[in-house]
C-alpha positions in Angstrom: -53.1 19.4 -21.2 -51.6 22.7 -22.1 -49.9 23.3 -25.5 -46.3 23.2 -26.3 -44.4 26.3 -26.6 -43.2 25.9 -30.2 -43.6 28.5 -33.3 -42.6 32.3 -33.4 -44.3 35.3 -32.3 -46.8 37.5 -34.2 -45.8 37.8 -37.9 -43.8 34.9 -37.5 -40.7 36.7 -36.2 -39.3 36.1 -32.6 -39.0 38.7 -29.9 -35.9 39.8 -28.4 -37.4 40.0 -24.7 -35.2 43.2 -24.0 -35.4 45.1 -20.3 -38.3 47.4 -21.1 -39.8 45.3 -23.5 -44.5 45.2 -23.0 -45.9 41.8 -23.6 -49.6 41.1 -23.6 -51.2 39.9 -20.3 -54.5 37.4 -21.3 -56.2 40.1 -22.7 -56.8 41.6 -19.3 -55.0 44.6 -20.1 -52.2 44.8 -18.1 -48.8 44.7 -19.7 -45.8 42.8 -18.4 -42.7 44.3 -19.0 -39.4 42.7 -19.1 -37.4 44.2 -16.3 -33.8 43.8 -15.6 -33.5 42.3 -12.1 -30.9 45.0 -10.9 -33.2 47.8 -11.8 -35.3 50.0 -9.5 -39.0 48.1 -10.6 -37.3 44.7 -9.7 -35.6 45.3 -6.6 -38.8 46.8 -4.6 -41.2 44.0 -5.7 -38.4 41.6 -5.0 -37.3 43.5 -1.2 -41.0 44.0 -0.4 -43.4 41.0 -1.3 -44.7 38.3 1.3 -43.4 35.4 -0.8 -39.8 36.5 -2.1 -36.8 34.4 -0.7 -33.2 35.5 -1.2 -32.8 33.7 -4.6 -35.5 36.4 -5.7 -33.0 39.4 -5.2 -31.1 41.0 -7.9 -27.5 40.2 -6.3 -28.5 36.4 -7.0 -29.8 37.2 -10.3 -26.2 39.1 -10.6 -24.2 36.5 -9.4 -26.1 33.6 -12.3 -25.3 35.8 -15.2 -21.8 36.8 -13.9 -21.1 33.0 -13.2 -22.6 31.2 -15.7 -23.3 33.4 -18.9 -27.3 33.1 -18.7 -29.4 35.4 -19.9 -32.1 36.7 -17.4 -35.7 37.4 -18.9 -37.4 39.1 -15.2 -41.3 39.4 -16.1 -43.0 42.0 -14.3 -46.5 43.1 -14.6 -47.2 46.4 -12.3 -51.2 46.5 -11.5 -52.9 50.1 -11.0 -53.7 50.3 -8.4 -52.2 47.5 -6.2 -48.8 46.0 -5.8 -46.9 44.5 -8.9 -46.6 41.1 -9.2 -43.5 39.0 -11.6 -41.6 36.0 -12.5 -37.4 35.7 -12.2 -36.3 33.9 -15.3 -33.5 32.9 -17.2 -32.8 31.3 -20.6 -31.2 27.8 -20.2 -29.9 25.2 -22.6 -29.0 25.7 -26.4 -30.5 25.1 -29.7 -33.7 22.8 -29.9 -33.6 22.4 -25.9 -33.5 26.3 -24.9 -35.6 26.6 -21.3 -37.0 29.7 -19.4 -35.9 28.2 -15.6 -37.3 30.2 -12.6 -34.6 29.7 -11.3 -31.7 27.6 -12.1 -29.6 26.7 -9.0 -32.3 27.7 -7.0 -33.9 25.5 -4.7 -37.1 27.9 -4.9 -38.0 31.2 -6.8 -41.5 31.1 -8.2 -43.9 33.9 -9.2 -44.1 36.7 -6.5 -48.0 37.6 -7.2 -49.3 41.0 -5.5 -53.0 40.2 -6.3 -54.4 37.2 -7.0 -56.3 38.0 -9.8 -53.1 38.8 -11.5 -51.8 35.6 -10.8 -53.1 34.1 -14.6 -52.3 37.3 -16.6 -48.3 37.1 -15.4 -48.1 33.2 -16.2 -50.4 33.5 -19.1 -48.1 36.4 -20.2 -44.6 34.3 -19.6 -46.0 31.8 -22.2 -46.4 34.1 -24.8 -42.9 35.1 -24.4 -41.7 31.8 -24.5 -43.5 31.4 -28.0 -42.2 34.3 -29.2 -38.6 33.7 -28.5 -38.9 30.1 -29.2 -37.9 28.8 -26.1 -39.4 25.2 -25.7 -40.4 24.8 -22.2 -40.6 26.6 -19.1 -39.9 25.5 -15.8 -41.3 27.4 -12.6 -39.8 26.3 -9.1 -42.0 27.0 -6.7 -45.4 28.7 -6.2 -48.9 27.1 -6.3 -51.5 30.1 -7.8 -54.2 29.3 -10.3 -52.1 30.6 -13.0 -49.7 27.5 -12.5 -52.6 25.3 -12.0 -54.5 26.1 -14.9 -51.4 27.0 -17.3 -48.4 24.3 -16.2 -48.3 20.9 -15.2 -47.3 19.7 -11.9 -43.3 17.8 -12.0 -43.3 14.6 -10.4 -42.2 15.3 -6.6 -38.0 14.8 -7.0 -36.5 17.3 -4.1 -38.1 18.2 -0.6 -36.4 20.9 2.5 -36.0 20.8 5.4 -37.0 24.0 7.7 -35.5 24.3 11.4 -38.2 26.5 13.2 -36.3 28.7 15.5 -38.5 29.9 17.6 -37.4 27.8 20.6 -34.7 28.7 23.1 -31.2 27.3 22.5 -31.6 24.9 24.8 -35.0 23.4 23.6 -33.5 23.1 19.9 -30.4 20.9 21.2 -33.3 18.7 23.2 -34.5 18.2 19.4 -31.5 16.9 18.0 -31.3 13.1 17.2 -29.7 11.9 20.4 -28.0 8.7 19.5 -25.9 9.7 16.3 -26.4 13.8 16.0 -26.0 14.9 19.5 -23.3 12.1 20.3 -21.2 13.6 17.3 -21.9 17.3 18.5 -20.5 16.6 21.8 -17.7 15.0 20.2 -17.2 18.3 17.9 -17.5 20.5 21.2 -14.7 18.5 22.9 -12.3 18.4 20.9 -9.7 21.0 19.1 -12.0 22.6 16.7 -12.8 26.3 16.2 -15.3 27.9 14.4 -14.7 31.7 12.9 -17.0 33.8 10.4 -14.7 34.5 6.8 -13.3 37.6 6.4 -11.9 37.9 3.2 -11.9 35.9 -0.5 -8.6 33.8 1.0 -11.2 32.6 3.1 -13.7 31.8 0.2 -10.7 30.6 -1.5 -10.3 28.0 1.0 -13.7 27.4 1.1 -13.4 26.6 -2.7 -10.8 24.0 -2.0 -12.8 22.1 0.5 -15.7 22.0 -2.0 -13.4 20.2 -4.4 -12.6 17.3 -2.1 -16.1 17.0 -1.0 -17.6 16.9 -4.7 -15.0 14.4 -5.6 -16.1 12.4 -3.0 -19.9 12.5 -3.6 -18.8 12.0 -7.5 -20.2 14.9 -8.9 -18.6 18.0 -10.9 -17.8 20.9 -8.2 -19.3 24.7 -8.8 -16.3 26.7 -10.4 -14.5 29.1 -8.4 -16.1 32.3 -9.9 -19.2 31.2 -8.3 -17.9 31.5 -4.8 -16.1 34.6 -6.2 -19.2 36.4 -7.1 -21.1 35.4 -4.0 -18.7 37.5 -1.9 -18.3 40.1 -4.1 -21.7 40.6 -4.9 -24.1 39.4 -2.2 -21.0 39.5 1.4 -21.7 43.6 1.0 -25.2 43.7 0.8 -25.2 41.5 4.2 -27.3 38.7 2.3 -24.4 36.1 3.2 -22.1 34.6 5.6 -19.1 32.0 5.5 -18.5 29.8 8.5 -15.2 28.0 8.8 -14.0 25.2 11.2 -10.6 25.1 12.0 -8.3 23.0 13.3 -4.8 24.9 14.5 -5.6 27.4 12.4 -6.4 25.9 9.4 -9.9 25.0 7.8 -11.3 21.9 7.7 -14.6 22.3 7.0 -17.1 25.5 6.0 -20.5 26.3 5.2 -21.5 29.1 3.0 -25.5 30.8 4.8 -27.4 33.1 3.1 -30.1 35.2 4.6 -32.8 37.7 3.9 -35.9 38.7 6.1 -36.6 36.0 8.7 -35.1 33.0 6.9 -31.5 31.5 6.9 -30.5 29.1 4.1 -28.1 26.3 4.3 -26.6 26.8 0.9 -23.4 25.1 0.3 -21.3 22.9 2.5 -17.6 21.2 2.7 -15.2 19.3 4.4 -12.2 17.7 4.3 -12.8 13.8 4.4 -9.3 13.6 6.4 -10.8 15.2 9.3 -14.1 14.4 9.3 -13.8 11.8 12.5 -13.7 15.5 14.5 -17.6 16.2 13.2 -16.8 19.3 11.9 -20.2 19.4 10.0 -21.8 19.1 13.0 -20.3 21.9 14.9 -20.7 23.8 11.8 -24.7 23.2 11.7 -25.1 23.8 15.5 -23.4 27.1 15.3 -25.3 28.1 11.9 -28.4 27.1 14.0 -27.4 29.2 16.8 -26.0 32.1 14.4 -29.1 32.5 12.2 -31.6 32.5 15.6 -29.3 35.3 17.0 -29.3 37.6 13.9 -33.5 37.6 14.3 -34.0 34.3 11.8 -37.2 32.5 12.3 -36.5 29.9 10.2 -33.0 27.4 9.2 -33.5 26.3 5.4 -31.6 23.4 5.0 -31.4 23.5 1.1 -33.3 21.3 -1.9 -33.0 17.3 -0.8 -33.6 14.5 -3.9 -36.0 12.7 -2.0 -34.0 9.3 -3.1 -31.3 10.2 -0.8 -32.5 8.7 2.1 -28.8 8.9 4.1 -28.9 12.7 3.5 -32.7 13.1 4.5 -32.3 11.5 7.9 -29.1 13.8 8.2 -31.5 17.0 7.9 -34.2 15.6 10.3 -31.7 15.0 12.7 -31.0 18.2 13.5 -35.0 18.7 14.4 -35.9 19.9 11.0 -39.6 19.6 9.6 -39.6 18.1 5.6 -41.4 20.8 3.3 -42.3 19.5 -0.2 -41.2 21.5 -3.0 -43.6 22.3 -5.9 -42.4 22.5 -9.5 -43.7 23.3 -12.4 -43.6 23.0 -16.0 -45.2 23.5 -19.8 -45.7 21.9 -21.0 -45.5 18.7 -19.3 -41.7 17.5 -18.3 -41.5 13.9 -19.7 -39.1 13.2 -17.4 -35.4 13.9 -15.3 -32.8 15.0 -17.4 -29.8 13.0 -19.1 -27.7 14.8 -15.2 -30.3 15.1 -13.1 -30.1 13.4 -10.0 -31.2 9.7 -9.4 -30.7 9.6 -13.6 -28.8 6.6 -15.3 -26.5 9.5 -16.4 -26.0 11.3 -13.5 -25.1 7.9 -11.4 -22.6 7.0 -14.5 -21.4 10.5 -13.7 -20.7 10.1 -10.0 -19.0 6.6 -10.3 -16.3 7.8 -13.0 -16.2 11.4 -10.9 -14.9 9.3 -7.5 -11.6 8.3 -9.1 -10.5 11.3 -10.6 -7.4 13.2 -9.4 -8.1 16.8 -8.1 -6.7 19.1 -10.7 -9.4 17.1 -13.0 -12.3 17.4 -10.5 -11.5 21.5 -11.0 -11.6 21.2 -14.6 -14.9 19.5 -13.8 -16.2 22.7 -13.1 -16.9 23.4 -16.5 -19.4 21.3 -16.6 -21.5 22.2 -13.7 -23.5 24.8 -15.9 -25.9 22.0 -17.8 -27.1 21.2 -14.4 -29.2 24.3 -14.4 
């Protein structure tokens, strides 16, 4: 089993992993640097590599540390010649429970590797950082290279996805759909009074933010704060990496789902309603237009976001719709000894959700504060 990450760096003092800074690479030679993700070196590996997904590019990155304070630690070793090759971090927790996550509230952003003999020197490399600045474990969401093989230690298998291949023709993805609850309630969606428009401003974020409240109160679980949502259209709306839909009814919204995109893949990342209104399926006439949306813009593929594989009502949701279930590998040194005191299916994070269902609204927001120790 590998070793813990405890003790200091060489000469006993810690490193300040700065932007710029070279750590050694398993003797192989090859430096990593510590990059900032908005830089130049970050943004091509991260715009041109086979396995990078949007929570890879640096307005994500932007859009943690402006949100939630975290520091980011980007590890980048550049091979010569051949393509780089790194690993998106950032410092989590406090004290005696620090953590280098790749990446919190991300479903997946493992290490993006341009060779594969690299793959061990970059992971290899990341540990020695996380020695030196004393940081007790590091967590790695998704990937599957020798380096995480032979370095980390498989987490038990908590979340799945869901994918939506869209390759099919409109009409052959609504033949998929799960005719006796999904496509009854579609129809129902289609025939009645509901609209469905793309957000054009924050208002409409605003809005957005508001229906996220209700729906986190009703799941009994603290909401994202509104800076999140803030940042998302400041920072990532411009660079055409995301899209809000809103249903409406007589103009005003009842439901809304927040897509982001990059290359041939769609994500399903936040969704919303108003529990008044749901008997007019607004979800589903929001999910059959984000379906239909993502296939038109040149998407090959509907993520339908991270699933705790104990939620069995929200799993059969996501087939539904024709979606294929995609295990998600995570990783960790050293080994996780299991979910934390929030994560979900915990003892603390059902305490959590029962006491969260009976709060009034202005305390749900307040909730918000919160939401950062779920990273």
């Amino acid at each position: 089993m590998p070793e813990g990450l405890s003790g200091a760096g060489a000469g006993g003092e810690a490193m300040r992993a700065e932007p710029g800074l070279k750590i050694g690479a398993g003797g192989r030679g090859l430096p990593v640097r510590v990059v900032a993700p908005q830089g130049a070196a970050w943004a091509e590996l991260a715009r041109t590599s086979p396995g990078a997904t949007i929570y890879h590019q640096p307005e994500w990155a932007s859009v943690i540390e402006h949100t939630y304070g975290l520091r980011p630690h980007y590890f980048l070793l550049e091979a010569t010649p051949g393509p780089a090759s790194g690993l998106p971090c950032f410092q989590a927790g406090r004290l005696l429970r620090r953590r280098l996550v790749s990446l919190p509230f991300s479903d997946v952003a493992g290490p993006l590797v341009g060779r594969p003999q690299d793959d061990r020197a970059l992971m290899g490399a990341v540990l020695e950082a996380a020695r030196a600045l004393r940081i007790g474990q590091v967590e790695v969401r998704g990937g599957d290279g020798p380096g995480l093989h032979s370095l980390f230690e498989p987490q038990e298998r908590h979340f799945c996805t869901f994918v939506v291949d869209l390759a099919p023709e409109p009409k052959a993805l609504r033949a998929r759909l799960q005719k006796s609850s999904t496509l009854r309630s579609l129809k129902v969606a289609e025939g009645g009074a509901l609209s469905v428009r793309e957000g054009r401003s924050e208002d409409d974020m605003a809005a957005f933010h508001h229906l996220n409240l209700l729906t986190r109160r009703r799941h009994g679980v603290p909401p994202q704060p509104y800076r999140l949502f803030r940042n998302i259209w400041e920072v990532m709306a411009p660079a055409g990496q995301m899209t809000l839909l809103l249903a409406e009814l007589s103009g005003r919204p009842v439901a809304g789902m927040v897509l982001f995109h990059f290359g041939e893949v769609a994500y399903y990342k936040y969704g919303a309603s108003d529990p008044e209104h749901l008997r007019l399926r607004p979800n589903h006439l929001l999910m059959w237009r984000a379906i239909r949306w993502a296939r038109e813009r040149g998407c090959k593929r509907l993520d339908l976001g991270r699933t705790y594989l104990g939620n069995e009502g929200l799993m059969r949701y996501k087939r539904s719709w024709g979606a294929s279930q995609v295990p998600l590998a995570y990783w960790s040194h050293p080994r996780a000894t299991g979910p934390g005191a929030l994560a979900e299916g915990s003892p603390g994070y059902q305490l959590v959700t029962r006491s969260w269902r009976r709060l009034p609204l202005w305390a749900t927001r307040l909730g918000s504060l919160l939401y950062k120790h779920f990273a």
